[in-house]
C-alpha positions, 0 to 999 in steps of 0.5 A: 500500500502506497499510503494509510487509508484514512476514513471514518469521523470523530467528534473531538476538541481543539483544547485552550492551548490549540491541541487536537488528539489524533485519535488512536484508530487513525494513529495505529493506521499511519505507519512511521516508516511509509508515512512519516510521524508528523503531518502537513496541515494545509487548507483546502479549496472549500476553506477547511484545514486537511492533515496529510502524513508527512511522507505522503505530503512530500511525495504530492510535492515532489511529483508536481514538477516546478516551473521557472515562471509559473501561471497565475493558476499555478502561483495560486495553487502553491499560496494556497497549499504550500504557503498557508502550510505547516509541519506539525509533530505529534506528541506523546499523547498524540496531540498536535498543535493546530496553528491559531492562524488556521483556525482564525481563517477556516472559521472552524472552531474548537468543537470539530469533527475529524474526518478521514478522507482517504489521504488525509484527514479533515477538520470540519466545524462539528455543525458544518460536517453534520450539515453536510452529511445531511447534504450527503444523505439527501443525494443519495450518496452513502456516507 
């Protein structure tokens, strides 16, 4: 397997000091040799923080080919994902640090829902996810 496959929701807390728990389910999934032990917190198009694991992120990075004078989709693209970006290492509880900044400009709160997304793991405002998977269940799609 090329990467951890990460699914399933968890309705978690980012604490006073920015701390959110990876719960354990998802640790044990995240091998250290393949994918690395600290994640890339990055933000999405649809204004969400997204955790990659590390190898798997520098592996994204690393097959998108730089160019000398790239267009203006490509300087968005990198400002959005590679600028707003930051390492972050777990510690011995599992815990990283969410930076202020991301939080403050995805408007997401501290009462969140984790959700596994294949590759990588998103951070939705609890009552935003729980509208979307009422979205999800009207379309008929299974969540």
């Amino acid at each position: 397997m090329e990467h951890a496959v990460l699914t399933g929701e968890y309705e978690l807390s980012i604490d006073e000091k920015g701390r959110l728990l990876i719960p354990a389910d998802l640790r044990r999934v995240i091998n250290p040799d393949r994918d690395g032990t600290a994640f890339f917190i990055t933000v999405t198009a649809q204004r969400k923080p997204c955790l990659y694991p590390e190898k798997y992120f520098e592996r994204l990075v690393s097959q998108k080919q730089q160019e000398l004078t790239p267009d203006a989709d490509t300087v968005m693209f990198d400002q959005m994902y590679f600028a707003l970006a930051a390492r972050v290492e777990p510690d011995a509880q599992g815990r990283i640090l969410v930076p202020a900044k991301t939080l403050r400009r995805t408007n997401t709160g501290r009462e969140i829902t984790l959700v596994g997304m294949r590759n990588r793991l998103e951070l939705w405002n609890r009552s935003d996810w729980d509208a979307q998977v009422e979205v999800l269940m009207q379309s008929g799609k299974s969540v």
